[in-house]
C-alpha positions as CSV (number, residue, x, y, z in Angstrom):
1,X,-1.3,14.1,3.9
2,X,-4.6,13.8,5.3
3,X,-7.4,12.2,3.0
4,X,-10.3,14.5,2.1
5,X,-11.8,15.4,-0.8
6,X,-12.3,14.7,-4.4
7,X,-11.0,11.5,-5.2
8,X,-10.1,10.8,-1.1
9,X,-10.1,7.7,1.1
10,X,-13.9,6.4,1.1
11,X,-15.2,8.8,-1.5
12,X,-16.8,7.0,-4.4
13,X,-15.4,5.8,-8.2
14,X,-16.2,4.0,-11.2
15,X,-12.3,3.6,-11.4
16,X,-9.1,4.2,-10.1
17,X,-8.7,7.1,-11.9
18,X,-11.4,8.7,-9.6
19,X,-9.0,7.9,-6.7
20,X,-5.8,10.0,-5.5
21,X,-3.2,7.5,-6.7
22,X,-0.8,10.0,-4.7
23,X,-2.5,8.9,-1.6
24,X,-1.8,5.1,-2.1
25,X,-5.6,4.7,-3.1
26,X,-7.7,2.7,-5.6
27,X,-11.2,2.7,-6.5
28,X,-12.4,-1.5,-5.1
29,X,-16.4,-1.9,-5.3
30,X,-16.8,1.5,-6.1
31,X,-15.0,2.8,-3.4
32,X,-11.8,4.9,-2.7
33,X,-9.5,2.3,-0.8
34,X,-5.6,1.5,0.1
35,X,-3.8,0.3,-2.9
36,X,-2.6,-3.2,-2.9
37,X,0.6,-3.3,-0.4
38,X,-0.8,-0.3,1.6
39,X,-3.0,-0.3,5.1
40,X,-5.3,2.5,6.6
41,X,-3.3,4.0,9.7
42,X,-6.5,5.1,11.9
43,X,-3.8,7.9,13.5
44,X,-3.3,9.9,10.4
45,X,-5.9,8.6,8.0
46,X,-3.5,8.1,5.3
47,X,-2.6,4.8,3.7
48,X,0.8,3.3,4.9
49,X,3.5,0.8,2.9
50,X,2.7,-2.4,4.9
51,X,5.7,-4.2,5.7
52,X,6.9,-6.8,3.5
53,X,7.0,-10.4,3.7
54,X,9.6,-13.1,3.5
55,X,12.1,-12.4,0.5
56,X,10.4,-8.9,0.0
57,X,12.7,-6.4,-1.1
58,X,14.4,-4.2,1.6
59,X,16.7,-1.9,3.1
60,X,15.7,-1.8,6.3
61,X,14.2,-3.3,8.9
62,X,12.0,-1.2,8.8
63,X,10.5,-2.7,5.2
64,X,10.2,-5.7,6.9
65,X,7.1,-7.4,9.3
66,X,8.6,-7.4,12.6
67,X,5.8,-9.5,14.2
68,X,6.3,-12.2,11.5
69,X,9.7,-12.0,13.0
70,X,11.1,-10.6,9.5
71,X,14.2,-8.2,9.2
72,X,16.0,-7.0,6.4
73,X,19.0,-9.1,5.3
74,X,21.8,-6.6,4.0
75,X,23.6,-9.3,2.1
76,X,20.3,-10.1,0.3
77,X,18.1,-7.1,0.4
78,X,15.2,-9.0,1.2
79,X,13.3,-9.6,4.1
80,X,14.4,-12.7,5.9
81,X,14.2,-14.8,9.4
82,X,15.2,-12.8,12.8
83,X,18.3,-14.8,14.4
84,X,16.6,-17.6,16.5
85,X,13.9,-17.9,13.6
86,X,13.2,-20.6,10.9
87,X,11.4,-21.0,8.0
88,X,8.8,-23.6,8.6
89,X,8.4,-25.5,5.1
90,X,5.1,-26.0,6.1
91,X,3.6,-22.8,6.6
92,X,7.0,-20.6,4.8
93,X,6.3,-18.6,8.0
94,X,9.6,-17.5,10.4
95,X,9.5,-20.4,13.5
């Protein structure tokens, strides 16, 4: 869904009702943005689920943020360490 528009990525609001929630969108400094948890993707214009973090929820690996070396664990549903990875209690990053 490409978006354009009333209510469409960039257009102005006063609040988020001015923004297409369908689109992922929410009206930040008056502003049609990507919701919280979404990102722009430049290729299709439309705001994309960003993968998830360490212990996000999951169900594939997919959900997860490959290049902080996340994958979904299917014993836990969330989002842990790659084999050969760590968590570093310093940073809670995957090592």
């Amino acid at each position: 869904m490409k978006l354009t528009g009333d209510g469409g990525l960039g257009d102005e609001c006063d609040n988020n009702a001015n923004c297409n929630g369908n689109a992922n969108l929410h009206c930040e400094d008056g502003i049609c943005k990507c919701a919280d948890d979404f990102e722009l993707n430049v290729e299709t214009l439309t705001c994309d689920k960003k993968p998830g973090g360490l212990g996000d929820e999951c169900l594939t690996d997919a959900d997860c943020d490959v290049e902080a070396h996340l994958e979904c664990n299917p014993s836990l549903d969330k989002c842990d360490c790659m084999p050969g990875f760590e968590i570093d209690p310093d940073t809670l990053q995957c090592v």
